[in-house]
SEDRENKE-938923 format. One record per residue (C-alpha): residue number from 1; x, y, z. Coordinates in steps of 0.05 Angstrom, whole numbers, always signed. Layout:
<nodes>
  resi    east   north      up
   NUM       X       Y       Z
...
</nodes>
This chain:
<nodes>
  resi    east   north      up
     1   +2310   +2361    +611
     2   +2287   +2309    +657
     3   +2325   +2232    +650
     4   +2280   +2171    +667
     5   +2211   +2137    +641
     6   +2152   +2179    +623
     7   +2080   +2171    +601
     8   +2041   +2205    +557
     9   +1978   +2250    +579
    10   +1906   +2215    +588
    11   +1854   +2230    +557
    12   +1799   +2273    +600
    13   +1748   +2212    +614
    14   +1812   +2162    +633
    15   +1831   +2211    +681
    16   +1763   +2221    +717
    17   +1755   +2139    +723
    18   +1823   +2138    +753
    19   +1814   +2194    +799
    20   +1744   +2150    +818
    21   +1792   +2091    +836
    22   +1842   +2125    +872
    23   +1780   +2151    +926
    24   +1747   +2079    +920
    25   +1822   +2064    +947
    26   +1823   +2112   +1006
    27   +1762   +2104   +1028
    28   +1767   +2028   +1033
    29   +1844   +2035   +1067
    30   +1807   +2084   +1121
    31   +1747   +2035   +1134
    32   +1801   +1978   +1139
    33   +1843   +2021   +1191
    34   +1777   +2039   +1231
    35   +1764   +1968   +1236
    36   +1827   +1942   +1264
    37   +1826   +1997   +1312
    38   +1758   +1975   +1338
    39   +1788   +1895   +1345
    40   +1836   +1934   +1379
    41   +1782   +1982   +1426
    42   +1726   +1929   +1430
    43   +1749   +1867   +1429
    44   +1732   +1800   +1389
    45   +1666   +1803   +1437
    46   +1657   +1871   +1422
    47   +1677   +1901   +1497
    48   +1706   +1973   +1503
    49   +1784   +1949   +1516
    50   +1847   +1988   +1492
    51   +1919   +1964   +1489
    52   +1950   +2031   +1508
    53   +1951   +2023   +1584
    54   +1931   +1964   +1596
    55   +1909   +1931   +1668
    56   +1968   +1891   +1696
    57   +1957   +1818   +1735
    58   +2017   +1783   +1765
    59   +1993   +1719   +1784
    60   +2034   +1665   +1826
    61   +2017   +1599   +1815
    62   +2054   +1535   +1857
    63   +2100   +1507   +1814
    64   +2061   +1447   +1787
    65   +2008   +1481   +1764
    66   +2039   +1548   +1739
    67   +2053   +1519   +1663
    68   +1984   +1509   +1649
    69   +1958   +1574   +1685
    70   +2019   +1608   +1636
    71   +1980   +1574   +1578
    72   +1916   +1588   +1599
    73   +1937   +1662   +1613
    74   +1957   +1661   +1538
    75   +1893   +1646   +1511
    76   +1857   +1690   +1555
    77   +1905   +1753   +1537
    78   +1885   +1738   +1464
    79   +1811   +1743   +1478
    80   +1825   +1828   +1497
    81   +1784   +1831   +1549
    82   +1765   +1895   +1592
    83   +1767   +1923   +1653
    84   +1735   +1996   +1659
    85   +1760   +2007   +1588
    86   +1822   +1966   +1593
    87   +1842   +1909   +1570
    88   +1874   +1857   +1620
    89   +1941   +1822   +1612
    90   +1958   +1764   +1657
    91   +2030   +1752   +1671
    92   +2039   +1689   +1707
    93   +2098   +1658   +1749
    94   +2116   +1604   +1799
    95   +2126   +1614   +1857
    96   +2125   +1576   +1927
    97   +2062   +1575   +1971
    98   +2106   +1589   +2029
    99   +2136   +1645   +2003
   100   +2071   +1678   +1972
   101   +2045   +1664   +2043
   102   +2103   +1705   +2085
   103   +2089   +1758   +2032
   104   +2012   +1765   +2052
   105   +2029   +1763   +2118
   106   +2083   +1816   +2118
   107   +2135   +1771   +2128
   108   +2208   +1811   +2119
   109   +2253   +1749   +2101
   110   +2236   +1696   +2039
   111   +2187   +1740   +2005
   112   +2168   +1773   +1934
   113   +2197   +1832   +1910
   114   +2124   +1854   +1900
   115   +2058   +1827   +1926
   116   +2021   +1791   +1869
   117   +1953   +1799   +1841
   118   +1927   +1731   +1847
   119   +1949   +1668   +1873
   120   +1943   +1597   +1856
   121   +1967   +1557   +1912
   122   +1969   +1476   +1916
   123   +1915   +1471   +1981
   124   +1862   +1513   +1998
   125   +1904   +1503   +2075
   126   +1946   +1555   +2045
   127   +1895   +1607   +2044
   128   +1854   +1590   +2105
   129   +1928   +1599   +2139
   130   +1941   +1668   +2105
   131   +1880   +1691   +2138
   132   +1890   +1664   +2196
   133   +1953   +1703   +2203
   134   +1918   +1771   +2185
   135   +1930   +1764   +2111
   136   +1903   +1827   +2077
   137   +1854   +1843   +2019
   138   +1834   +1773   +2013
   139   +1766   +1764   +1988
   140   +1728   +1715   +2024
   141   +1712   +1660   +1962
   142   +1764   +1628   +1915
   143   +1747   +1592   +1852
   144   +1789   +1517   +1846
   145   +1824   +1520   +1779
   146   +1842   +1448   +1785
   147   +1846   +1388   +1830
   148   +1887   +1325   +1828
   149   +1884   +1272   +1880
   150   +1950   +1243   +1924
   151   +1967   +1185   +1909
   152   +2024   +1128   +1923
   153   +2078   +1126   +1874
   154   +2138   +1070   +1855
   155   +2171   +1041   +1805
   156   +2118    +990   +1757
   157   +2169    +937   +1780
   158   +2161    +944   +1852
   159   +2087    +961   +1842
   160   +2093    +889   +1809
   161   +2123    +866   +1870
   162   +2082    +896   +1926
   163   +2016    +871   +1885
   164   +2044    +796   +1897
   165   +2069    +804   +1957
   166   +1997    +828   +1974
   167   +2021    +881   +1995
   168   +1966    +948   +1993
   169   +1979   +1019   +1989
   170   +1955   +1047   +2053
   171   +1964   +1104   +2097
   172   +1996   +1065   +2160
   173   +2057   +1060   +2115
   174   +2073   +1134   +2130
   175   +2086   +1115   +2194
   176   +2152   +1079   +2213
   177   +2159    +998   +2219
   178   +2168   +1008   +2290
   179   +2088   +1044   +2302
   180   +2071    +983   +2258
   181   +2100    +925   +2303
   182   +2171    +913   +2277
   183   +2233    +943   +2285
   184   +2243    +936   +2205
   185   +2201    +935   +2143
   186   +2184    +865   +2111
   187   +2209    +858   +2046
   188   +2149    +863   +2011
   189   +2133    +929   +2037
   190   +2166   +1003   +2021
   191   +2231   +1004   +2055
   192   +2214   +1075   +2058
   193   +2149   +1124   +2052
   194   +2175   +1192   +2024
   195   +2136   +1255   +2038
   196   +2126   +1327   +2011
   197   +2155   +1373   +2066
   198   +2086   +1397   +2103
   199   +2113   +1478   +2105
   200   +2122   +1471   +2029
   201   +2078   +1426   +1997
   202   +2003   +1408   +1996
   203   +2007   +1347   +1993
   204   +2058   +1337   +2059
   205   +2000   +1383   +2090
   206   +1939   +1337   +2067
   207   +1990   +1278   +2083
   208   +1999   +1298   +2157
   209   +1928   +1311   +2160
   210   +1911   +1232   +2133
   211   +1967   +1193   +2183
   212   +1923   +1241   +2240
   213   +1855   +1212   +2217
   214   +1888   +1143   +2217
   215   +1916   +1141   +2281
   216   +1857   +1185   +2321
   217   +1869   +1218   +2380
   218   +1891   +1215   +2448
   219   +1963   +1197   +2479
   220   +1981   +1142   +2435
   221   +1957   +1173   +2373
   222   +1998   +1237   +2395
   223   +2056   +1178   +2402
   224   +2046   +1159   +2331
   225   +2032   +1219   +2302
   226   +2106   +1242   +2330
   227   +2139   +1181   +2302
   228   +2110   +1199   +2233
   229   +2133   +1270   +2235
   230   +2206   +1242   +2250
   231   +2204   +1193   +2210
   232   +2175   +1239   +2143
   233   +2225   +1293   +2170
   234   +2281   +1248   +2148
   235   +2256   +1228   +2081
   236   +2217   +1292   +2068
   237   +2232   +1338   +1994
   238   +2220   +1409   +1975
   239   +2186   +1382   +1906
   240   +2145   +1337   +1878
   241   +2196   +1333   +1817
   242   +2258   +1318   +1867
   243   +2214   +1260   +1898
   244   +2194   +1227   +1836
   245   +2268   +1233   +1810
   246   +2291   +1196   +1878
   247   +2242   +1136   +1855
   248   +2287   +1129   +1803
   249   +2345   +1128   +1839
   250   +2365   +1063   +1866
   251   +2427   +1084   +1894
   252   +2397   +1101   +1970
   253   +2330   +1062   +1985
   254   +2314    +995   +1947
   255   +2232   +1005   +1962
   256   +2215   +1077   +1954
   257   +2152   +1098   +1952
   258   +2127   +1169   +1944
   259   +2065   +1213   +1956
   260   +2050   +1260   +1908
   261   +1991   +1291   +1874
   262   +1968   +1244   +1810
   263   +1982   +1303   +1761
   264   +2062   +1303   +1777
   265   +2065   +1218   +1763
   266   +2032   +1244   +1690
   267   +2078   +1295   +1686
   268   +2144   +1256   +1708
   269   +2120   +1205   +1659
   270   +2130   +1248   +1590
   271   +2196   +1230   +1599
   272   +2207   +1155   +1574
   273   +2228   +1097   +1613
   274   +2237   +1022   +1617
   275   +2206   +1024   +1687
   276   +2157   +1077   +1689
   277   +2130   +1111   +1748
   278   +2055   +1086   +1762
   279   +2005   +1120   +1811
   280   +1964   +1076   +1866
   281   +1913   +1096   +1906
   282   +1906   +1084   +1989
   283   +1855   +1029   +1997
   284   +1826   +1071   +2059
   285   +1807   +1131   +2002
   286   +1854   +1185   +1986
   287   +1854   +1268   +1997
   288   +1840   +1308   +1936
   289   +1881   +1377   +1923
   290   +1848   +1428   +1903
   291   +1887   +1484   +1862
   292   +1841   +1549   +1889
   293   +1854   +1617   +1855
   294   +1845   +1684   +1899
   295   +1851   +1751   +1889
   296   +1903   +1790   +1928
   297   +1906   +1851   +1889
   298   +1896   +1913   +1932
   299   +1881   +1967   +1871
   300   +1806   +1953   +1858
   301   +1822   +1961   +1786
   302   +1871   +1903   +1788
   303   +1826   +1865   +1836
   304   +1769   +1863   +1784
   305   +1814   +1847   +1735
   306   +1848   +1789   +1772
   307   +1769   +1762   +1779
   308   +1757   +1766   +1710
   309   +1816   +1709   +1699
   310   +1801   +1677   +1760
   311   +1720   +1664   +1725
   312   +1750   +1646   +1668
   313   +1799   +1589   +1687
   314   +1731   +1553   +1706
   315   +1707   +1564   +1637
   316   +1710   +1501   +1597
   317   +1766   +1527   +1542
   318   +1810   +1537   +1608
   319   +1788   +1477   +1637
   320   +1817   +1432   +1578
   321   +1884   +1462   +1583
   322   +1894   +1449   +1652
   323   +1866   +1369   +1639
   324   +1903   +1366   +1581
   325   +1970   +1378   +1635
   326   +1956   +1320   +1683
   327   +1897   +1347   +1722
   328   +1830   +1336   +1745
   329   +1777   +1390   +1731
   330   +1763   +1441   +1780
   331   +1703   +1404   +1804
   332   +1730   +1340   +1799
   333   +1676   +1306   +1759
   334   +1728   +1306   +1690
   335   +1793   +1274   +1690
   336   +1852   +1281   +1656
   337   +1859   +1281   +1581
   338   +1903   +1222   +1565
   339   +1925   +1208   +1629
   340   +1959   +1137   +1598
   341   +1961   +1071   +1629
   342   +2000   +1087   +1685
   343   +1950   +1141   +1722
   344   +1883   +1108   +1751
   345   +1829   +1113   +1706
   346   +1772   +1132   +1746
   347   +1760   +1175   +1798
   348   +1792   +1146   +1865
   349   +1750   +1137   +1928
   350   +1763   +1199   +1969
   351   +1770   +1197   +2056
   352   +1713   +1239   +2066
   353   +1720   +1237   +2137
   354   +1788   +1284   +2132
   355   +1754   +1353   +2129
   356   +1785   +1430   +2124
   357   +1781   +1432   +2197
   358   +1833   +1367   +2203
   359   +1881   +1383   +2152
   360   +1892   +1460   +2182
   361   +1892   +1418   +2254
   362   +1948   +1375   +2229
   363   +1982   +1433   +2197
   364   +1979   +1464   +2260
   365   +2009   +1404   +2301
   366   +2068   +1393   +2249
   367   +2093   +1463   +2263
   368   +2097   +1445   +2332
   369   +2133   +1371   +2322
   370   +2173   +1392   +2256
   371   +2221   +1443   +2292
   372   +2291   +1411   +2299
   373   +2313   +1393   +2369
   374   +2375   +1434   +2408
   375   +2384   +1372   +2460
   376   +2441   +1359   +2522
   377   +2434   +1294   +2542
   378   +2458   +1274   +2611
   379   +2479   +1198   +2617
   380   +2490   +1167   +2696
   381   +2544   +1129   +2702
   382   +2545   +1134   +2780
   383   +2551   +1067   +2812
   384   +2476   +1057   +2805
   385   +2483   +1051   +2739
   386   +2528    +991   +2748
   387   +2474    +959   +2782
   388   +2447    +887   +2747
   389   +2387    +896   +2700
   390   +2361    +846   +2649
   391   +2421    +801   +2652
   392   +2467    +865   +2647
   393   +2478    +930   +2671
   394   +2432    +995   +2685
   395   +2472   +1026   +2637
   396   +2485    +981   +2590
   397   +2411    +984   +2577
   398   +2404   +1047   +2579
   399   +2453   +1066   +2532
   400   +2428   +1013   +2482
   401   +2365   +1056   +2494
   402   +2397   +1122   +2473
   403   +2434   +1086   +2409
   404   +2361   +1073   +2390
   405   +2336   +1136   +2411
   406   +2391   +1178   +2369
   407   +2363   +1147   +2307
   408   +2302   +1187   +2318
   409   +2335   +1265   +2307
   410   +2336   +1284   +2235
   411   +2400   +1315   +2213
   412   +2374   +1383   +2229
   413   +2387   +1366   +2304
   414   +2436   +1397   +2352
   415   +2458   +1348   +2417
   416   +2509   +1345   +2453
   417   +2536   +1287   +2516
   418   +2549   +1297   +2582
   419   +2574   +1234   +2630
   420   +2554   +1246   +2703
   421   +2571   +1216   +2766
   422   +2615   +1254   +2842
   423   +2678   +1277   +2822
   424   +2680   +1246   +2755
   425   +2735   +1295   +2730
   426   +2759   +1314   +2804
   427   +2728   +1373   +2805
   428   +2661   +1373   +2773
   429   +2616   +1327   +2773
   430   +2605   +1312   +2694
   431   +2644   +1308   +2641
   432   +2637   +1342   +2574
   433   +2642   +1274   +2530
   434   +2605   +1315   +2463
   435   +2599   +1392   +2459
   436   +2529   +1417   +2442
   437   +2525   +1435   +2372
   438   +2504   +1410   +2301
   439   +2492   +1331   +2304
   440   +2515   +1334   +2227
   441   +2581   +1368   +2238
   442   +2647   +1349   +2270
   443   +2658   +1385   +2341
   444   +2726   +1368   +2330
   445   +2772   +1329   +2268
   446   +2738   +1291   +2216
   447   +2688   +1246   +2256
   448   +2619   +1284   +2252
   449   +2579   +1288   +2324
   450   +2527   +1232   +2306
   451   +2582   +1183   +2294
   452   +2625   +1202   +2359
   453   +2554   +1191   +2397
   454   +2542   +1124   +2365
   455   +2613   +1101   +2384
   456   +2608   +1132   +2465
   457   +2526   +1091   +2468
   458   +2584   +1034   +2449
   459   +2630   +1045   +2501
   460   +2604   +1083   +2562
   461   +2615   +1044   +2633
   462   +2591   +1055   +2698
   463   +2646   +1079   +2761
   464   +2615   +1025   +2815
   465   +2656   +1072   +2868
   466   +2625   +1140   +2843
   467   +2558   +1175   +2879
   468   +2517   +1201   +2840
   469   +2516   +1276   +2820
   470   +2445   +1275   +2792
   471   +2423   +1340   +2824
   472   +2490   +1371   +2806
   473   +2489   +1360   +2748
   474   +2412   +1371   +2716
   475   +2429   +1442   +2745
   476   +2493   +1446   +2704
   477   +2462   +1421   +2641
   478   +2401   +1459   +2646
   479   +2447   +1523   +2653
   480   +2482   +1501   +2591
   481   +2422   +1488   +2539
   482   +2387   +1560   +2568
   483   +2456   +1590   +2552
   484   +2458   +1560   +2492
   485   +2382   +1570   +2476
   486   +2363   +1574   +2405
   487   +2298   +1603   +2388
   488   +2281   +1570   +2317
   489   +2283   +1497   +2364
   490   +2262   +1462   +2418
   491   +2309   +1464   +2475
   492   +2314   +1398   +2512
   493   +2351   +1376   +2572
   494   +2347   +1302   +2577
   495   +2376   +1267   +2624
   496   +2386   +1180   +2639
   497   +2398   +1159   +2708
   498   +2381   +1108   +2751
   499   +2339   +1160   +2781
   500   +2378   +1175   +2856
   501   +2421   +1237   +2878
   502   +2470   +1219   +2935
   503   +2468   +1283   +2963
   504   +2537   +1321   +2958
   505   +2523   +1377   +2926
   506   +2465   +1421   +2916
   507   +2400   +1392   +2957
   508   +2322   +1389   +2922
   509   +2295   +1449   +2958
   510   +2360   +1494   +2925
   511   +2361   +1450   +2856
   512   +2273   +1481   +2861
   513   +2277   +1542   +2877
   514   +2334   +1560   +2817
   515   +2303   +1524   +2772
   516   +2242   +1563   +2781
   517   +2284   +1620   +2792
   518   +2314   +1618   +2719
   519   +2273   +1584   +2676
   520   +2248   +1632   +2626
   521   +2180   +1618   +2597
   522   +2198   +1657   +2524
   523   +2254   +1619   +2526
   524   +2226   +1547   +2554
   525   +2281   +1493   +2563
   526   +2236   +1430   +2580
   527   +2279   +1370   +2627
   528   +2251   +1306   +2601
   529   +2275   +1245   +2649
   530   +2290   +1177   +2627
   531   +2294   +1134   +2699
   532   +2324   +1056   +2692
   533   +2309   +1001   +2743
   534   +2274    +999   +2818
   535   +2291   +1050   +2874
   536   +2278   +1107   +2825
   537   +2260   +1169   +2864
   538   +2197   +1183   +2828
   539   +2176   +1250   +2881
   540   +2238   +1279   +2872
   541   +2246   +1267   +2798
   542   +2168   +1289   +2792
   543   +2188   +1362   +2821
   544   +2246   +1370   +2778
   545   +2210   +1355   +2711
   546   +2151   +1389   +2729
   547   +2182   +1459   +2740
   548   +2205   +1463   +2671
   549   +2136   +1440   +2646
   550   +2176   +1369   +2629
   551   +2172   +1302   +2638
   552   +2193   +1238   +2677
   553   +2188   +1152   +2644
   554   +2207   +1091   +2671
   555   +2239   +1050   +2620
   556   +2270    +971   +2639
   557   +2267    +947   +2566
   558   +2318    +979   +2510
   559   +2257    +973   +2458
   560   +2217   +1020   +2514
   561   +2258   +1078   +2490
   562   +2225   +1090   +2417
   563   +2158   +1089   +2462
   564   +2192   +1137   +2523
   565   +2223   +1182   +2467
   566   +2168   +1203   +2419
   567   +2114   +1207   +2487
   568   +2171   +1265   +2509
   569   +2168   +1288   +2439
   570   +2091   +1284   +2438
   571   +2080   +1339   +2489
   572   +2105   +1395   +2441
   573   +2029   +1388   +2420
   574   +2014   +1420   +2486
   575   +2076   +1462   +2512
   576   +2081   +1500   +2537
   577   +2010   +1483   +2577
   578   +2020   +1405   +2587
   579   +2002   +1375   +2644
   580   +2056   +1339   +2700
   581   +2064   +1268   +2668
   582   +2110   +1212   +2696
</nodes>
């Protein structure tokens, strides 16, 4: 006998009614699972799209746009739709431009594991450049998800300050005080103009291309443009985030201003402060970035599906996520959504005369100025440099000169001192006062090399009983930076005399023929020639520069030397095809 609840037997017509139900309740559970399985196969539009194996896009977007792409990806994953059958699902992360460049390319160092499917990068520059270096599988179009203009950004209080002082953002301030007319800054402008790093940002490449269509072309502009590519070098950041959080430190500069896109000031702003960041535009009209997406898939499946999400960030539901994070719309006619008080309400005057063509130009001469510098420099102190100049001393000048000069070479520099003048160290004629290496680094001890050559552009004297080695020693020293030759730099023997060889050891003709003799041009070591005073042997000199597709200046003023150093700097635009110049 059975333990537990029981119920007595129905009647005959009770049992046929609930026997009804029970069928009423199977069919409508089978109807109900048939019609979540065809949300699942065709979609809230009513496409052919199943989950099972579904189409894969890796997307890389640059950093600051990658969180709304990642929110935008969300939405569209929810919409199911298909590809051939399959539904799409977008994965996005962010990643570099530079790096998903070198990946394109084939790069073999500082890429992805795997090549994505599309790519949002923070210029258009990015992709003309991928192609340009035999990119593959890239379509020829690309759809702009977003834009956002640069702008000029500081602290409200100094923004306040500038605005009295009268002081306009404009795009002369990228360029040191010196390019300007003044050795310093006045103190109602930025003590210092802070750039994106041009082979990492789009917004250091539209900036190069801006301080180019400022200053024009020709030799002076080439001057210029060199003293702005120092001059950002020193000051430049991986990130717009790391730039904006140096505005708020007022440890280092006391002026800083940045350049950044508008959408990171909006961004950098969520977080509250008593001196908020604001965003000011150039009063000459200001570069827009544009945010383009293009496929790089190389399975066709994938590369249809990686269109599909590229049409539909246009689309308007995509296109109020990304304006709701800081950005202009793709075309540029909407702006942000809430931008707040600090962000420029309407749309800023843009430099029209800065086209694609310019901004991959100026990319183009930045990776020619932007390489650090592996430089020997060769300092007379024969008895010609003892000579009277200026109400001093040939080398008192000159070595004023060089403490100006030194100011120039960003951290990233390796240089090294030689002192020259006939039997200097009784048997050679120079004398090893700095080995070549690291400028940021101690050869020796505690006292890093930068310091040890500001102290020696102190304390250098001329031997008014030595002959000069100058011949000698050029030879030496150009033997010594092609020995030490380092191919991610330019290699750089410079050398300031007073311009005359006394003839004891090697002659011109020999000095010639080895110099033509040895130098290598996939290796190039340029000699760059700084002369001070009259009597300077301008043929000779001339030769000697000129074989090593260098250079030769005439300086008599300290001051000259800013002007002597970035025209030798300025010819990297055309090495190694520059023509003689003294």
């Amino acid at each position: 006998m059975r333990l537990g609840r029981h119920r007595a037997a129905l009647p005959p017509e009770q049992r046929r009614r609930k026997a009804f139900q029970r069928g009423m309740l199977a069919g409508l559970t089978a109807v109900a699972i048939v019609a979540a399985g065809l949300v699942v196969i065709f979609g809230g539009g009513g496409v052919l799209c199943t989950t099972r194996e579904p189409v894969l896009v890796n997307v890389a977007a640059a950093v600051d746009v990658a969180p709304a792409v990642m929110e935008a990806a969300d939405r569209f994953n929810g919409t199911k739709t298909a590809v051939g059958g399959r539904c799409v699902l977008v994965q996005v992360t962010e990643q570099p431009p530079a790096t998903v460049l070198r990946t394109l390319i084939g790069d073999r160092a500082g890429v992805l594991s795997e090549r994505p499917d599309g790519w949002i990068s923070d210029s258009s520059a990015w992709i003309r450049l991928a192609r340009q270096q035999g990119a593959s599988a890239l379509p020829a179009g690309e759809s702009v998800v977003a834009t956002s203009p640069l702008v000029f950004a500081t602290r409200s209080s100094l923004a306040q300050r500038f605005s009295v002082g009268r002081t306009e953002m404009n795009w002369r301030m990228v360029f040191p005080s010196t390019v300007r007319g003044r050795l310093t800054p006045t103190d109602n402008e930025p003590d210092v103009v802070r750039v994106p790093d041009p082979s990492l940002a789009g917004a250091g490449i539209a900036t190069v291309a801006a301080a180019r269509d400022v200053v024009g072309t020709g030799p002076e502009a080439d001057k210029a443009l060199t003293a702005f590519v120092r001059w950002a070098q020193a000051g430049s950041a991986p990130d717009y985030r790391s730039m904006l959080a140096a505005v708020d430190d007022r440890t280092f500069w006391r002026r800083p201003v940045v350049i950044v896109p508008e959408q990171s000031v909006w961004n950098h702003n969520l977080r509250p402060s008593a001196d908020p960041v604001v965003a000011l535009n150039p009063r000459e009209g200001t570069i827009n970035l544009d945010y383009p997406y293009v496929v790089t898939a190389t399975d066709p499946d994938v590369a249809d599906a990686s269109t599909v999400f590229a049409g539909w960030l246009t689309r308007p539901q995509a296109q109020e996520i990304v304006r709701r994070a800081g950005f202009r719309s793709g075309d540029g006619s909407q702006g942000p959504i809430s931008p707040g008080p600090r962000i420029p309400s309407g749309a800023p005057r843009t430099r029209t005369s800065v086209s694609s063509q310019d901004i991959d130009e100026a990319l183009r001469a930045w990776s020619r100025l932007a390489p650090p510098t592996n430089i020997l420099v060769l300092a007379d102190t024969s008895k010609h440099m003892a000579e009277p100049m200026n109400g001093s001393t040939r080398v008192s000048v000159a070595l004023q000169a060089a403490k100006i000069g030194l100011q120039l070479f960003p951290d990233s520099t390796h240089m090294g001192l030689w002192e020259f003048a006939d039997s200097l160290d009784h048997i050679r004629g120079y004398r090893e006062r700095v080995g070549l290496g690291p400028i940021s680094e101690p050869e020796t001890g505690q006292v890093i090399r930068r310091s040890r050559l500001d102290e020696l552009t102190s304390s250098i004297t001329a031997h008014p009983k030595l002959d000069s080695s100058l011949y000698d020693s050029i030879l030496s020293g150009f033997r010594k930076v092609s020995g030490e030759y380092r191919e991610e730099m330019n290699n750089t023997l410079l050398v300031i005399t007073a311009g005359r060889d006394d003839g004891k050891g090697v002659d011109l003709p020999k000095l010639l023929d080895v110099l033509r003799h040895e130098w290598n041009p996939d290796k190039p070591v340029q000699i760059i020639v700084i002369a001070f005073g009259k009597g300077v042997d301008r043929a000779s000199l001339s030769q000697i520069t000129a074989t090593t597709n260098g250079s030769l200046h005439e300086a008599q003023e300290p001051a000259e030397i800013i002007d002597v150093f970035l025209a030798a700097l300025a010819r990297r635009l055309c090495h190694p095809t520059c023509k003689p110049t003294t």
